[in-house]
N, C-alpha and C positions, 0 to 999 in steps of 0.2 A: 504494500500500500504506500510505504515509503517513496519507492522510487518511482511508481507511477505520480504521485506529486508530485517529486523533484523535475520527472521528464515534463509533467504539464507547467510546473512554475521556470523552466528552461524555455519552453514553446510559446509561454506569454512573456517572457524580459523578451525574446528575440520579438515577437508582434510590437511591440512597443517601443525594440529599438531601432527596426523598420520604420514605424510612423515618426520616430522623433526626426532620423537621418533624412527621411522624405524629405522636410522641411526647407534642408537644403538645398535640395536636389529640386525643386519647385521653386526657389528662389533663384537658381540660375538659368533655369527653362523662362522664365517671366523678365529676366532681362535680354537673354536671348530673345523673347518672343517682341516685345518692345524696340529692341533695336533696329531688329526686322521690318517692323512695322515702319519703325522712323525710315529708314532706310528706303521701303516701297512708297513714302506719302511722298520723300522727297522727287524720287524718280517722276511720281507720278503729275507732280506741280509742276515742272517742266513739260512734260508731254502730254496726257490725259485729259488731266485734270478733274477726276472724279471726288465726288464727293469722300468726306473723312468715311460714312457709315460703307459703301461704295469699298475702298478701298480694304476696309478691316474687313467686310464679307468675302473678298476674294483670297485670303488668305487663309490656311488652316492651322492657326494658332490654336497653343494650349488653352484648357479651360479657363484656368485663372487668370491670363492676359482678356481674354475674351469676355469675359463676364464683366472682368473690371470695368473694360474699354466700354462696351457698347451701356452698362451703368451710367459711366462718366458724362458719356453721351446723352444719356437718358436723360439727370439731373440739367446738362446742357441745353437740353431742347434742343437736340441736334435731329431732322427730319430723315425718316429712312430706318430709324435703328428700332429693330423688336427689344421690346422687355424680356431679359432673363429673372427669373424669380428663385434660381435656386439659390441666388449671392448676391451680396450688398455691395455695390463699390465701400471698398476701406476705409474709415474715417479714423482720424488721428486715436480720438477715445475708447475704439469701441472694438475689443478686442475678439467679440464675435463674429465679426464680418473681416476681420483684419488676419484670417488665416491663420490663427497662430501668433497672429502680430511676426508676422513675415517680413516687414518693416520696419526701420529705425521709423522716428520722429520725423529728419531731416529728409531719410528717401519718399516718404510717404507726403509729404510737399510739394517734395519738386516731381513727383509722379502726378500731382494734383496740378499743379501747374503746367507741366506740358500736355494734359489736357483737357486745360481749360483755353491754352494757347491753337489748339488744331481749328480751322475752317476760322480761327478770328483775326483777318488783316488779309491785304492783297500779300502774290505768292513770293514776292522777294523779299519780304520780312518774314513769312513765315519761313521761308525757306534758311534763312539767320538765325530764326531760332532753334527748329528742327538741327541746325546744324551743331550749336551751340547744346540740345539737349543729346543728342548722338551722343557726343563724345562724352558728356557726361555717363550716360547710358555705359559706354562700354568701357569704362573705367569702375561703375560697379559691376558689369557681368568679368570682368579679370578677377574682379573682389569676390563674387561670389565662385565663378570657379574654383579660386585658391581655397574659399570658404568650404565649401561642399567636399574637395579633393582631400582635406584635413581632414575635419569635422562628422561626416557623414561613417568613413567607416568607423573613427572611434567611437561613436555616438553608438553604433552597433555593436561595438564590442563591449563597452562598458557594460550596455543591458545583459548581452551573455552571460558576462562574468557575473553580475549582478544575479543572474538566475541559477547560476554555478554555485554563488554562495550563498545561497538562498536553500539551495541541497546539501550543503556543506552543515550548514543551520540546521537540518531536516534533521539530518541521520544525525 
């Protein structure tokens, strides 16, 4: 009876040290997904010229870039974007909607800010600013790769051990 414990309190530290490591790994998919994004609006102000909603629909970003964006949009009264209901754009306080608080303070701003920036101004200022959040952009997805590449597996192994000693505890 002992060790069927120990093997199920082993199989829930590793579930758990799964979801914690996700975290990261979801925080650098979202700047990835973001950059991309920046990256196709700018392409697209030069040539196209399609709308912000337009643009995010042609591409198959992750959920959480996605939910965010077309939210933001929503709050914006940006025309064209369907409501998603399953997630709140992120709000500085509100740690329900904020994934885990996936977020510093500072990135959860300037996330807020560059789009509240999309579709407002002709395209050679926006295209300044896109340019200016870009780099910003892939100066935290370096941050979060280094982050995730650290973090993630030890984040998993601690819960292991954690479940190792947790049988250790048992017997």
């Amino acid at each position: 009876m002992k060790i069927l414990l120990g093997i199920m309190g082993i199989l829930v530290s590793a579930i758990i040290g799964a979801k914690l490591s996700e975290k990261y790994k979801r925080k650098e998919r979202f700047y990835f997904d973001i950059l991309s994004f920046c990256t196709s609006f700018r392409a697209n102000l030069g040539f196209r010229r399609s709308t912000v909603a337009e643009v995010l629909a042609e591409s198959g970003y992750d959920d959480d870039f996605k939910t965010y964006a077309e939210n933001a949009l929503i709050l914006r009264k940006i025309p064209n974007v369907q409501p998603i209901v399953i997630a709140e754009k992120p709000q500085k306080n509100s740690w329900k909607s904020n994934k885990n608080r996936m977020f510093s303070e500072q990135e959860t701003v300037y996330i807020e800010k560059f789009f509240d920036i999309l579709g407002a101004g002709d395209a050679d200022s926006q295209d300044r600013e896109m340019g200016f959040y870009e780099k910003y952009f892939e100066r935290k997805l370096t941050e979060a790769q280094e982050t995730a590449k650290q973090r993630a597996p030890m984040t998993m192994k601690i819960s292991i051990l954690c479940g190792f000693l947790f049988c250790v505890f048992l017997i």
